[in-house]
N, C-alpha and C positions, 0 to 999 in steps of 0.2 A: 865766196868761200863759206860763209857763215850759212847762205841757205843748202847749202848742198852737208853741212852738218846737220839742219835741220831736219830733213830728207830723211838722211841715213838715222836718224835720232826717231822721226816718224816711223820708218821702214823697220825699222828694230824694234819700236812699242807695238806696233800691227802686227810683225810676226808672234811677239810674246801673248798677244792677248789671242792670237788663233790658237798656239799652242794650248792656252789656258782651256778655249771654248771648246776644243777637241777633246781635252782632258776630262772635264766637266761635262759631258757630252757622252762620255765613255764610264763616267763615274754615275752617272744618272742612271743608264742603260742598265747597268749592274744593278743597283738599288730596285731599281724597278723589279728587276727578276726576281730579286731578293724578296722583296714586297710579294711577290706573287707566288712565291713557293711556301712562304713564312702562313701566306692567307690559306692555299690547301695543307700544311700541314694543322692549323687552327680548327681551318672543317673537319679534317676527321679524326682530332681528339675533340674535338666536340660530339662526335658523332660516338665516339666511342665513351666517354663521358655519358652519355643518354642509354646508352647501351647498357653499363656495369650499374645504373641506376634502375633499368629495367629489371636486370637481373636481383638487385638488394632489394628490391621493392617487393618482388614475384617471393623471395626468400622469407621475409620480414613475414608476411603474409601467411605462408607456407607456417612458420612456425608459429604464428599468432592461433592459425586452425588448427595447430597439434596439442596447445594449450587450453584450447575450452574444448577438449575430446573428455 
């Protein structure tokens, strides 16, 4: 009797721990995506970040040579 509790006591932590590994398995998956949407939206505020810098630089310039006119 006691082993066939054991069993079912085994067979009940096995199921728990697949439920877990499926879970965690599904939650990675996500993150992962997450990670990877999070990384091109970084590219192109960086990209746009180099851009509005192009632009204040070109401006700064622009007004520097209206000042020694």
């Amino acid at each position: 009797m006691k082993d066939k509790l054991d069993i079912a006591a085994l067979e009940s932590r096995v199921d728990e721990l697949i439920r877990t590994i499926d879970s965690l398995q599904h939650e990675n998956e996500a993150l992962r995506n997450q990670q990877a949407m999070l990384a091109a939206e970084r590219a192109t505020l960086i990209e746009k970040t180099e851009q509005a810098r192009s632009r204040v630089e070109a401006m700064i310039a622009r007004l520097k040579a209206m000042e020694t006119r």
